[in-house]
PDB file of N, CA, C and O in Angstrom:
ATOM      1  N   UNK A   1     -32.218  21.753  40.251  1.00  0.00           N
ATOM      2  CA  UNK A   1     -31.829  21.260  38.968  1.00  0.00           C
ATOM      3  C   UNK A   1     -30.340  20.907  39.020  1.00  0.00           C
ATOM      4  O   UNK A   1     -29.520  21.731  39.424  1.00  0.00           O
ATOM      5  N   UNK A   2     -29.991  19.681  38.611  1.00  0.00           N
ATOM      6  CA  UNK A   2     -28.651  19.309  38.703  1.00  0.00           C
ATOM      7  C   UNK A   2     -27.881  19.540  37.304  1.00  0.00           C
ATOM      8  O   UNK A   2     -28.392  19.416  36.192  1.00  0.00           O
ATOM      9  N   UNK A   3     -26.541  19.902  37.588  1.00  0.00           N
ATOM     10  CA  UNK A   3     -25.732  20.640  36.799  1.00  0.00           C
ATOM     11  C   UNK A   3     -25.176  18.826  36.057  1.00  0.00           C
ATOM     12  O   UNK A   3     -24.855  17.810  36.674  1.00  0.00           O
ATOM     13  N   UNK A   4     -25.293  19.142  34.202  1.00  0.00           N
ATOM     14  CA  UNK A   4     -24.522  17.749  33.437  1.00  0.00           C
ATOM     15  C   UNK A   4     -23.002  18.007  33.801  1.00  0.00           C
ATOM     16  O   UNK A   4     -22.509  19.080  34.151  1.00  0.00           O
ATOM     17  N   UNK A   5     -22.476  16.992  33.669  1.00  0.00           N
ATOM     18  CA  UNK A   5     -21.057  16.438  33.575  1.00  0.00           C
ATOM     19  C   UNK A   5     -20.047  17.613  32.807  1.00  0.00           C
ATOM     20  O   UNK A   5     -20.472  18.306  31.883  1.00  0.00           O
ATOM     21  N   UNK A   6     -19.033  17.690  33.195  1.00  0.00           N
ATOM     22  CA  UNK A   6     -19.026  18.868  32.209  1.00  0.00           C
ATOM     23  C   UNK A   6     -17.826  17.990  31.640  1.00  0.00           C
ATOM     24  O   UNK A   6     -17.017  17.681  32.515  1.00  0.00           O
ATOM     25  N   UNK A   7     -17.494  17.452  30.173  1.00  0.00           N
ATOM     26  CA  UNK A   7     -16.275  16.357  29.781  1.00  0.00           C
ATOM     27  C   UNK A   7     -15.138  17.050  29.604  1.00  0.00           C
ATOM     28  O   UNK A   7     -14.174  16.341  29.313  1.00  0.00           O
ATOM     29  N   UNK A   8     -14.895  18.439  29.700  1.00  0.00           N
ATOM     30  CA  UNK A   8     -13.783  19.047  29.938  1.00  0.00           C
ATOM     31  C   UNK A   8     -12.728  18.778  31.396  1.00  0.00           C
ATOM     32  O   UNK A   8     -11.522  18.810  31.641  1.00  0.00           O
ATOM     33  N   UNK A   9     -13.750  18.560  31.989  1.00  0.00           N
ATOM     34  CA  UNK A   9     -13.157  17.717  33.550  1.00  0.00           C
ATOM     35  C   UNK A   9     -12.479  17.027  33.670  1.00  0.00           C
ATOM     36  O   UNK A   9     -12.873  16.104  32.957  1.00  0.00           O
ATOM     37  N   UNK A  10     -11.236  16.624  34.309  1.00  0.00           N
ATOM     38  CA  UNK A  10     -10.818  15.676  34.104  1.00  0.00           C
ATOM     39  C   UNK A  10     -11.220  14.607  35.058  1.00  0.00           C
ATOM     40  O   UNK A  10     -10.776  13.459  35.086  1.00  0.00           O
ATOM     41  N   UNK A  11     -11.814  14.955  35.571  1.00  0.00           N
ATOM     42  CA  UNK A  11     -12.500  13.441  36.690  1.00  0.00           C
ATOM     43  C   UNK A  11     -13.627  13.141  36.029  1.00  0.00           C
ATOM     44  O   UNK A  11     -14.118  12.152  36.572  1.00  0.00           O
ATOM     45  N   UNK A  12     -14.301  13.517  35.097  1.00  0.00           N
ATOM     46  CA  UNK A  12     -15.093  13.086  34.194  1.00  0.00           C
ATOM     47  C   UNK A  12     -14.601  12.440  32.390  1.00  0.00           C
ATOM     48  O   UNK A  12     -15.371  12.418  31.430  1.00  0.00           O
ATOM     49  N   UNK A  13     -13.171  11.992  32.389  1.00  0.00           N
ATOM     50  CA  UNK A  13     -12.932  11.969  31.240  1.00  0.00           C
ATOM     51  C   UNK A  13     -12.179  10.218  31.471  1.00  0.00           C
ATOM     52  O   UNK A  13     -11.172   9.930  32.118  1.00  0.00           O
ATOM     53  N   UNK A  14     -12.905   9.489  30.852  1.00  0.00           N
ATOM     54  CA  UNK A  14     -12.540   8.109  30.933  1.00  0.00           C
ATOM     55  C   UNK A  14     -11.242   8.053  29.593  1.00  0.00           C
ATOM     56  O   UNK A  14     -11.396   8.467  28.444  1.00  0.00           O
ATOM     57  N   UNK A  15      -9.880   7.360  30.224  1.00  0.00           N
ATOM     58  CA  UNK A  15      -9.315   7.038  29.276  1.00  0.00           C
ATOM     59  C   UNK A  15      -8.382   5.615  29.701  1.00  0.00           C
ATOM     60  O   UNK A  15      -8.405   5.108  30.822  1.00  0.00           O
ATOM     61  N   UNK A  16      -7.728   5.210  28.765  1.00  0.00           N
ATOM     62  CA  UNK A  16      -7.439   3.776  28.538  1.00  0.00           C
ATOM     63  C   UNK A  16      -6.372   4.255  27.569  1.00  0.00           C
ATOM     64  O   UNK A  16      -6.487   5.162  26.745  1.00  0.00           O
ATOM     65  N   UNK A  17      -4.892   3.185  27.907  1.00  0.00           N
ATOM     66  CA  UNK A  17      -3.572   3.352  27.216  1.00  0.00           C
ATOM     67  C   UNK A  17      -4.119   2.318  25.892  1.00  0.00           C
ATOM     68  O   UNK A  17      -4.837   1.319  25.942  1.00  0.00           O
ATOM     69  N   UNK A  18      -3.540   2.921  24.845  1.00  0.00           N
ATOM     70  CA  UNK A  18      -3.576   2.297  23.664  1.00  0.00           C
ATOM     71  C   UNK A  18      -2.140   2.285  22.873  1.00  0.00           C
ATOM     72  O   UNK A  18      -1.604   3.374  22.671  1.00  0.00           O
ATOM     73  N   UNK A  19      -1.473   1.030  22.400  1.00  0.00           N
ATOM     74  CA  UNK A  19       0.000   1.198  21.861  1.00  0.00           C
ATOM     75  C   UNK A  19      -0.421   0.488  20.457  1.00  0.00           C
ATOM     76  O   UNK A  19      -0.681  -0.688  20.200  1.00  0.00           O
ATOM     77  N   UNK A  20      -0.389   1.566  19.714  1.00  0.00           N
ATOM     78  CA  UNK A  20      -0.820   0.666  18.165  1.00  0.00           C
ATOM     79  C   UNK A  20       0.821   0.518  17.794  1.00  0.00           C
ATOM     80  O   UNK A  20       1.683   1.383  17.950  1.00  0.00           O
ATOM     81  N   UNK A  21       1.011  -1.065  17.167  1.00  0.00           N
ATOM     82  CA  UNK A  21       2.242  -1.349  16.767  1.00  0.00           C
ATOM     83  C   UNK A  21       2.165  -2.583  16.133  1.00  0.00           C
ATOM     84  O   UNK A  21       1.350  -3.490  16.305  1.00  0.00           O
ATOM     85  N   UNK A  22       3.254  -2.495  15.268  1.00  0.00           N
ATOM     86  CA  UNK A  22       3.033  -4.183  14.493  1.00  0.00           C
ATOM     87  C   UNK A  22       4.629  -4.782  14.794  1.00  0.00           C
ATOM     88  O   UNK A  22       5.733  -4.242  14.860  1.00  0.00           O
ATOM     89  N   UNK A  23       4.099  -6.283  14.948  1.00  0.00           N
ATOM     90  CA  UNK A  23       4.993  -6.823  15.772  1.00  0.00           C
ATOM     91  C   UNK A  23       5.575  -7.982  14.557  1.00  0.00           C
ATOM     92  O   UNK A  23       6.301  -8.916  14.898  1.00  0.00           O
ATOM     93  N   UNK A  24       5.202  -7.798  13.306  1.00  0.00           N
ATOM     94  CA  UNK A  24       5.271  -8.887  12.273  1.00  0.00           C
ATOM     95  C   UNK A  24       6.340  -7.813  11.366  1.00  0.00           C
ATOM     96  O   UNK A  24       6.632  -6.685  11.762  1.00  0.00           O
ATOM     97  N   UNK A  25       7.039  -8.671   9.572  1.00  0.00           N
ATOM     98  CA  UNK A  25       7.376  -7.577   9.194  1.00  0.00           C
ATOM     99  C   UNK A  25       6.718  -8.584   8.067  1.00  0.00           C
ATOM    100  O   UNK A  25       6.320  -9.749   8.034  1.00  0.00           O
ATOM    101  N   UNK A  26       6.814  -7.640   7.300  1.00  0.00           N
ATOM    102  CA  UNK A  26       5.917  -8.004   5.765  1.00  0.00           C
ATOM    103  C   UNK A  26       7.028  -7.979   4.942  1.00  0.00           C
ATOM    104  O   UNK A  26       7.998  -7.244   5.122  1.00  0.00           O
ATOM    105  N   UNK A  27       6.810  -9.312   3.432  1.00  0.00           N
ATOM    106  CA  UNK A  27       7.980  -8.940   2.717  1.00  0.00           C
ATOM    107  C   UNK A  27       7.221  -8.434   1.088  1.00  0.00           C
ATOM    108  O   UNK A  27       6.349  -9.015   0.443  1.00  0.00           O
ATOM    109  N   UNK A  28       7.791  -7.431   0.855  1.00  0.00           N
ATOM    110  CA  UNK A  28       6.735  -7.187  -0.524  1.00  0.00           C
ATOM    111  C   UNK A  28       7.147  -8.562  -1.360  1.00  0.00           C
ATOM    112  O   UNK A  28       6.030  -8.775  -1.830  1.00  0.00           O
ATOM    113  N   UNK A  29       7.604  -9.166  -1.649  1.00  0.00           N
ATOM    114  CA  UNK A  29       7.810 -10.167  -2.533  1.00  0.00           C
ATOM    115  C   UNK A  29       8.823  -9.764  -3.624  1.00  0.00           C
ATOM    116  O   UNK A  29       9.387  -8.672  -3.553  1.00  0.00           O
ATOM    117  N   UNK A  30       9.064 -10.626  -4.632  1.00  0.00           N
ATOM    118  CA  UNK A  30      10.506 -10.018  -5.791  1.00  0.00           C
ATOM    119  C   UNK A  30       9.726  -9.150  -6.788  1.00  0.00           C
ATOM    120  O   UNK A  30      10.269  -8.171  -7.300  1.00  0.00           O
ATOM    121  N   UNK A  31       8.912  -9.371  -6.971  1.00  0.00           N
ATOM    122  CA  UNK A  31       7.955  -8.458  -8.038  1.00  0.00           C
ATOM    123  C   UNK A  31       7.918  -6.754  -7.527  1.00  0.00           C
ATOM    124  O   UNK A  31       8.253  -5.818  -8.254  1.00  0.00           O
ATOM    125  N   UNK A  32       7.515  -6.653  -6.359  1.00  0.00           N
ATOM    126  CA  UNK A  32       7.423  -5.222  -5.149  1.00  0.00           C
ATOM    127  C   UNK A  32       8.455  -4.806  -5.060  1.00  0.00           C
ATOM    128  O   UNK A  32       8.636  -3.594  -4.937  1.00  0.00           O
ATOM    129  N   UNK A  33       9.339  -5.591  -5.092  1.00  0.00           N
ATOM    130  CA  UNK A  33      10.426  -5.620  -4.376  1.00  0.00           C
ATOM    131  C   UNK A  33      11.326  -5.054  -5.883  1.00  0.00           C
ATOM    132  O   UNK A  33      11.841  -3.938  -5.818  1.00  0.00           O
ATOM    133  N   UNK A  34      11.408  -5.513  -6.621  1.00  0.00           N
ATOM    134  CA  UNK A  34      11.803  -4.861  -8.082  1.00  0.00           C
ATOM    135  C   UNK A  34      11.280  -3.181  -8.192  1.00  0.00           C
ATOM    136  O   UNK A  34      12.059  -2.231  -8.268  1.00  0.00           O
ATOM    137  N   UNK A  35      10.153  -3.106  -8.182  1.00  0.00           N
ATOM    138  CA  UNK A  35       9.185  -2.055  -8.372  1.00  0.00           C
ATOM    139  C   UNK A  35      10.126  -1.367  -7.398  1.00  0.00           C
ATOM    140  O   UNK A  35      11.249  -1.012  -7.757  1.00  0.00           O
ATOM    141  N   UNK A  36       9.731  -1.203  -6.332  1.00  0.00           N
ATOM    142  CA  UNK A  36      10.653  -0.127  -4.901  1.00  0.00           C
ATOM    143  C   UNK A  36      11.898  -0.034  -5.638  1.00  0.00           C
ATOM    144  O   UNK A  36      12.209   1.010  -6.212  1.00  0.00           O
ATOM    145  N   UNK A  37      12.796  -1.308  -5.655  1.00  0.00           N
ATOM    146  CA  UNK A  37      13.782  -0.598  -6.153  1.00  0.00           C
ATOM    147  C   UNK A  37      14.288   0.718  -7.376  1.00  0.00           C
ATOM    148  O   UNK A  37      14.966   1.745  -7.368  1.00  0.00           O
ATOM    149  N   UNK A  38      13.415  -0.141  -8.420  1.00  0.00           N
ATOM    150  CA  UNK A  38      13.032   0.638  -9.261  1.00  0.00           C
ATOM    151  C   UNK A  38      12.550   2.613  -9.223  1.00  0.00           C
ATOM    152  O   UNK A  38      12.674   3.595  -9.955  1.00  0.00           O
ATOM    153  N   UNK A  39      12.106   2.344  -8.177  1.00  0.00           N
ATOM    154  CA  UNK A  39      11.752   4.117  -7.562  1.00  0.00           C
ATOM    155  C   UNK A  39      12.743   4.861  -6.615  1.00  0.00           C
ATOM    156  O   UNK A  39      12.912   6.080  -6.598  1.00  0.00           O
ATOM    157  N   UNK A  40      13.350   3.976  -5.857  1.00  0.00           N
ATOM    158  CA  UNK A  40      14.541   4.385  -5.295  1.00  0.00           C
ATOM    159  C   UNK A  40      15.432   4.688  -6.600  1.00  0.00           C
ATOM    160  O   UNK A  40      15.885   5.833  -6.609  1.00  0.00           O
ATOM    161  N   UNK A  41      15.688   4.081  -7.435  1.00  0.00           N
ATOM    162  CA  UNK A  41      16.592   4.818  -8.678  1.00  0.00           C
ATOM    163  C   UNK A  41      16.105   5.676  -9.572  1.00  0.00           C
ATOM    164  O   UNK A  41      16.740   5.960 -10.588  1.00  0.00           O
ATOM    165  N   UNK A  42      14.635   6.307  -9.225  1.00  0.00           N
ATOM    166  CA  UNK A  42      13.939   7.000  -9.921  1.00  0.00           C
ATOM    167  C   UNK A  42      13.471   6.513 -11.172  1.00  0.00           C
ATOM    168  O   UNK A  42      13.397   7.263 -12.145  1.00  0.00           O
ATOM    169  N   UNK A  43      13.067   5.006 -11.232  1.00  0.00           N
ATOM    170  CA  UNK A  43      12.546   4.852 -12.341  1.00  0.00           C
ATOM    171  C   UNK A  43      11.268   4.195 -12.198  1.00  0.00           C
ATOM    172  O   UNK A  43      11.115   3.480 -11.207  1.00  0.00           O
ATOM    173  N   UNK A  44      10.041   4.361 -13.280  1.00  0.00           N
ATOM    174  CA  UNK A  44       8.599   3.451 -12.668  1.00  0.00           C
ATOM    175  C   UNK A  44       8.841   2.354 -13.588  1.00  0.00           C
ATOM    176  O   UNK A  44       9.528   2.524 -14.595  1.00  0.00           O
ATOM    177  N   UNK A  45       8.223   1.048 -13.246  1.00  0.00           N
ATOM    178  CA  UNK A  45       8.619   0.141 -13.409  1.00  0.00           C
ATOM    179  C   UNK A  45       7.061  -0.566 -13.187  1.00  0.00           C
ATOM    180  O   UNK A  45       6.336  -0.316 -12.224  1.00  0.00           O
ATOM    181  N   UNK A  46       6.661  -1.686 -14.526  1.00  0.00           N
ATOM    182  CA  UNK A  46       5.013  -1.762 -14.975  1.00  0.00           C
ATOM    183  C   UNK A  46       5.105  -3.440 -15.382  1.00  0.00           C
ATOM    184  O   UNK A  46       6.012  -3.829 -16.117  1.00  0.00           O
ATOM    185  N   UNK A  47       4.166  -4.307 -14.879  1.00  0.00           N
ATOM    186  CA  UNK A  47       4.405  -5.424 -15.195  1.00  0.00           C
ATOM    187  C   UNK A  47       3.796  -5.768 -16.861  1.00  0.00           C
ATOM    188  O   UNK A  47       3.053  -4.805 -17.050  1.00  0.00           O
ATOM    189  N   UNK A  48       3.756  -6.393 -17.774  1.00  0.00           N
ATOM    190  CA  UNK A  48       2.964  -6.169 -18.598  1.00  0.00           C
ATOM    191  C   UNK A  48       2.132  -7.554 -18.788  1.00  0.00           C
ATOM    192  O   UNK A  48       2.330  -8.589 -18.152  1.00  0.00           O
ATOM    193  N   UNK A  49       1.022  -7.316 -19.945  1.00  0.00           N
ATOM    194  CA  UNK A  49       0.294  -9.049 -19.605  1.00  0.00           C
ATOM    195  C   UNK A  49       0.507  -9.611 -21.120  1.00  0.00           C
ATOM    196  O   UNK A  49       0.905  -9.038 -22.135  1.00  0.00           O
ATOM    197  N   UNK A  50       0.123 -10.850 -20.902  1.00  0.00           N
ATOM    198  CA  UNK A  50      -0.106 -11.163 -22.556  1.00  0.00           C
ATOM    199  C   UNK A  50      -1.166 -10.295 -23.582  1.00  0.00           C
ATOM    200  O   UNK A  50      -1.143 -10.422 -24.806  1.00  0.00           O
ATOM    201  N   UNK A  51      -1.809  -9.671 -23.074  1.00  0.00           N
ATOM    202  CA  UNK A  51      -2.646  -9.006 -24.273  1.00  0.00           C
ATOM    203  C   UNK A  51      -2.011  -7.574 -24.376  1.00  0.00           C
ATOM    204  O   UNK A  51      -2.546  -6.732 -25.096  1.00  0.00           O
ATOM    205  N   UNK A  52      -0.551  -7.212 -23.461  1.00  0.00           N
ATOM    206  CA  UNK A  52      -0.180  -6.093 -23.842  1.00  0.00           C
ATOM    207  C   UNK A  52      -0.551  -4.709 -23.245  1.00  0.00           C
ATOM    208  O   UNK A  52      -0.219  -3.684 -23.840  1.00  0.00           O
ATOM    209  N   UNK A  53      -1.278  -4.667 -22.006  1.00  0.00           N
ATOM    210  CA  UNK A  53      -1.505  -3.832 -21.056  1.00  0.00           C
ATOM    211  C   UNK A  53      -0.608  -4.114 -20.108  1.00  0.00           C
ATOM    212  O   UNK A  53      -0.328  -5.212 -19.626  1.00  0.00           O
ATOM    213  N   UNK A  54       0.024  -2.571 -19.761  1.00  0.00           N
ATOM    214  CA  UNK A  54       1.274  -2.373 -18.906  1.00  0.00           C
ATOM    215  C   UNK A  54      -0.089  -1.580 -17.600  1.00  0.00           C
ATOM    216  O   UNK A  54      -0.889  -0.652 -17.723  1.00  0.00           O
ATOM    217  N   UNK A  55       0.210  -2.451 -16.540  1.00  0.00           N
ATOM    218  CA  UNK A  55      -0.210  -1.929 -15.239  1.00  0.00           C
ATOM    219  C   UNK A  55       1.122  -1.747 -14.185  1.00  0.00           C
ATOM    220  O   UNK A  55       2.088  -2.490 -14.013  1.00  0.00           O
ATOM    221  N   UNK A  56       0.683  -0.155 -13.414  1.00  0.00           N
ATOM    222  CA  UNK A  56       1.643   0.380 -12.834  1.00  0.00           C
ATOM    223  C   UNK A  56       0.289   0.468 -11.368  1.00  0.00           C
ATOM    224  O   UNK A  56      -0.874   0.165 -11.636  1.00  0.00           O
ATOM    225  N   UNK A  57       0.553   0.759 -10.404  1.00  0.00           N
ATOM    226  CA  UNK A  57       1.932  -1.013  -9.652  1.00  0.00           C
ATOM    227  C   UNK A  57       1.946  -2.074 -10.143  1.00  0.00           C
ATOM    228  O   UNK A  57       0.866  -2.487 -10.565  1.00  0.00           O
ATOM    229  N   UNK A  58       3.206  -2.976 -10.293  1.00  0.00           N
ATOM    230  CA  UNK A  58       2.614  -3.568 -10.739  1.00  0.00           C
ATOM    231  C   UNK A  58       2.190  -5.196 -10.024  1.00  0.00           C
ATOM    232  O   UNK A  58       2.859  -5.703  -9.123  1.00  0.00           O
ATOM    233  N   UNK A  59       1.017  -5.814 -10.610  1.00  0.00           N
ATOM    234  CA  UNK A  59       0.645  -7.017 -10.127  1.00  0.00           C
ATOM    235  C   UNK A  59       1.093  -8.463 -10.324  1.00  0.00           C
ATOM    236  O   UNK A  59       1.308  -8.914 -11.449  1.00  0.00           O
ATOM    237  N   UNK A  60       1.252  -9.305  -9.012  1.00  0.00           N
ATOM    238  CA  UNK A  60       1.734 -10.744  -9.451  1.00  0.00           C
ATOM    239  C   UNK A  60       1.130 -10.949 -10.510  1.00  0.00           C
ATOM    240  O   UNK A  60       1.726 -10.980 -11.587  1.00  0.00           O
ATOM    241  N   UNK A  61      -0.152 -11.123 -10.396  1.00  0.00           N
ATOM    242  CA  UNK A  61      -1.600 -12.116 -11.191  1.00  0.00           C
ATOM    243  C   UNK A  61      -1.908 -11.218 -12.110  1.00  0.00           C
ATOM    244  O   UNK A  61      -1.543 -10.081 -11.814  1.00  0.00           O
ATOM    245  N   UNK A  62      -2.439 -11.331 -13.095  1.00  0.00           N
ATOM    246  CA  UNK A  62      -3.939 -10.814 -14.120  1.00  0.00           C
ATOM    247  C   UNK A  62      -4.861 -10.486 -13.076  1.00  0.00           C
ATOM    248  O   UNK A  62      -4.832 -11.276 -12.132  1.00  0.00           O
ATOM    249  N   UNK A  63      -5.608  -9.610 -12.994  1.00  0.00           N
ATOM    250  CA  UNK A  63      -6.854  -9.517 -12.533  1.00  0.00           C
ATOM    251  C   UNK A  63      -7.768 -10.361 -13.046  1.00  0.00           C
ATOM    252  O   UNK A  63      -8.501 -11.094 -12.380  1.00  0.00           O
ATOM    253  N   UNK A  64      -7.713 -10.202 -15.136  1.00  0.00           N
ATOM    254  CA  UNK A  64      -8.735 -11.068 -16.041  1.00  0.00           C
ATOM    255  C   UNK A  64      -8.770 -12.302 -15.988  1.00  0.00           C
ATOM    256  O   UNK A  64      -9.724 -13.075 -16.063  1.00  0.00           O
ATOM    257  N   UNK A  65      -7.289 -12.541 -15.804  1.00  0.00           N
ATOM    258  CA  UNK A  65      -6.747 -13.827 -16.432  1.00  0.00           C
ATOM    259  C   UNK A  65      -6.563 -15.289 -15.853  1.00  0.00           C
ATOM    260  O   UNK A  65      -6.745 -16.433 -16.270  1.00  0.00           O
ATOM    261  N   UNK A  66      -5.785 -14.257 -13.835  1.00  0.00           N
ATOM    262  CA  UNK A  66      -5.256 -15.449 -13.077  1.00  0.00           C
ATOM    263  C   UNK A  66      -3.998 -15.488 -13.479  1.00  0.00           C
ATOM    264  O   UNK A  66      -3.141 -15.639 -12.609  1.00  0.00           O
ATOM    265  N   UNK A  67      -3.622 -15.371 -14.774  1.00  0.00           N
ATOM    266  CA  UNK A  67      -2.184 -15.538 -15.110  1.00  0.00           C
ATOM    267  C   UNK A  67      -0.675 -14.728 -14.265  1.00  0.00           C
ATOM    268  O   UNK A  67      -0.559 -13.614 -13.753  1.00  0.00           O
ATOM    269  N   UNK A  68       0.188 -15.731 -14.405  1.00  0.00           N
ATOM    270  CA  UNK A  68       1.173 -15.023 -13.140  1.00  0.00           C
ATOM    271  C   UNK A  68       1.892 -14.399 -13.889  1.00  0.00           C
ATOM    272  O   UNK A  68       2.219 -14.950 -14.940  1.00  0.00           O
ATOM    273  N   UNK A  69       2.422 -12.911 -13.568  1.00  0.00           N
ATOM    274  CA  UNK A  69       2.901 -12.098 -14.443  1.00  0.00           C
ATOM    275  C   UNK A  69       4.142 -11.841 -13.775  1.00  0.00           C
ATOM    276  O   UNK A  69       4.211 -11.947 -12.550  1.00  0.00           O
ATOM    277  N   UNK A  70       5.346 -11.439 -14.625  1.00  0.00           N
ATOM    278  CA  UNK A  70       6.540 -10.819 -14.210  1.00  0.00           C
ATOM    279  C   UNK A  70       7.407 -10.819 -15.342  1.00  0.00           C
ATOM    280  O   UNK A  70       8.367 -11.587 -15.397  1.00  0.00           O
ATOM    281  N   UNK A  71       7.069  -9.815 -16.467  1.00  0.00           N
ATOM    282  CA  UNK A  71       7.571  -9.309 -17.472  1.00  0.00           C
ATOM    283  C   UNK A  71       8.009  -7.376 -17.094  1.00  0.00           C
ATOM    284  O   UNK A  71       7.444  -6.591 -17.855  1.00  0.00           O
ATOM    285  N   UNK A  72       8.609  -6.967 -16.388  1.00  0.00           N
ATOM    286  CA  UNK A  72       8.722  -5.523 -15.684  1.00  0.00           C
ATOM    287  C   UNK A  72       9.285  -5.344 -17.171  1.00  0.00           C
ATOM    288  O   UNK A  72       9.846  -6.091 -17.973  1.00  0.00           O
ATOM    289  N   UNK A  73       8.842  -3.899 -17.166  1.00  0.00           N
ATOM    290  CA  UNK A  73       9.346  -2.523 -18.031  1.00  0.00           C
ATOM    291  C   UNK A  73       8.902  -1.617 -18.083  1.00  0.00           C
ATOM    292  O   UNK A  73       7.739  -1.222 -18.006  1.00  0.00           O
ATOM    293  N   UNK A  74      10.720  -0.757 -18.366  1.00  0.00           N
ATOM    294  CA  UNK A  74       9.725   0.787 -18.072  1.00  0.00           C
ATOM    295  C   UNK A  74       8.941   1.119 -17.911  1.00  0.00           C
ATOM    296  O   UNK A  74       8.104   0.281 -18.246  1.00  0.00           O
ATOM    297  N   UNK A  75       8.199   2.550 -17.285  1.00  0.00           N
ATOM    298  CA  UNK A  75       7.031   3.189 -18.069  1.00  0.00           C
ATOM    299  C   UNK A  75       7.602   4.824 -18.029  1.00  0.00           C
ATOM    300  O   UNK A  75       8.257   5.377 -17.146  1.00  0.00           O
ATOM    301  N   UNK A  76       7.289   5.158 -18.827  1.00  0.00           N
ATOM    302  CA  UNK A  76       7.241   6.665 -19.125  1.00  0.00           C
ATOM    303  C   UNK A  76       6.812   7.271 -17.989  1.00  0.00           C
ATOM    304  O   UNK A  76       6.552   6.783 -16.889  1.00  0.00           O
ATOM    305  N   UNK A  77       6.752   8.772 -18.515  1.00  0.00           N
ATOM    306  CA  UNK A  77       6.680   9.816 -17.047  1.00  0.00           C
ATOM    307  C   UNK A  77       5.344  10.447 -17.591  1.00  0.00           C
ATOM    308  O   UNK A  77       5.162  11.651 -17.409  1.00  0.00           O
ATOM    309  N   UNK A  78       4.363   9.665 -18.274  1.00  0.00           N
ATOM    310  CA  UNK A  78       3.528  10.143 -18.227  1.00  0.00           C
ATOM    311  C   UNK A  78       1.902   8.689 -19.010  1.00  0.00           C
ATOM    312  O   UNK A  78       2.167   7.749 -19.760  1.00  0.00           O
ATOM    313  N   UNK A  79       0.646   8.986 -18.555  1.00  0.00           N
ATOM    314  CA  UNK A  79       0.018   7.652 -19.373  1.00  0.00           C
ATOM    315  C   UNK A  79      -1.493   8.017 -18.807  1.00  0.00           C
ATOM    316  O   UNK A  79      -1.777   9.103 -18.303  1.00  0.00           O
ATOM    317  N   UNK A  80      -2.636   6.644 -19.024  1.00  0.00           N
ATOM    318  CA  UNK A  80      -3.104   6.815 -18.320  1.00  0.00           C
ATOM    319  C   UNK A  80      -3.809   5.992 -17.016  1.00  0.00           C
ATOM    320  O   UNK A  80      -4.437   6.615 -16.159  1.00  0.00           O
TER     321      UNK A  80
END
């Protein structure tokens, strides 16, 4: 009866170099880019829409709407 592989082995353990890295840089945009700042000074910061819902992060677009948003203000330290 022949004895299995045992993968604790190291002549039984297949491996391959892997370098995960990103070689691009991303720019959050002026909207993100407001927001971050905004938290670096400790403050949250909420785009609002025409019907008056403040969303925190906040978004270029409406989700509903399409509409391009960039009305920032405050938000409180607390919501939901």
């Amino acid at each position: 009866m022949s004895t299995p592989p045992n993968p604790s082995s190291p002549s039984d353990l297949l491996t391959a170099p892997h370098v995960v890295e990103y070689t691009y840089r991303r720019s959050v945009g002026p909207l993100l880019g407001r927001f971050f700042t905004g938290l670096r000074e400790r403050r949250i910061l909420g785009v609002r829409t025409r019907a008056g819902q403040v969303m925190v992060p906040p978004r270029e677009y409406d989700p509903e709407t399409g509409e391009e948003l960039g009305d920032l203000v405050d938000v409180g330290s607390s919501g939901v």
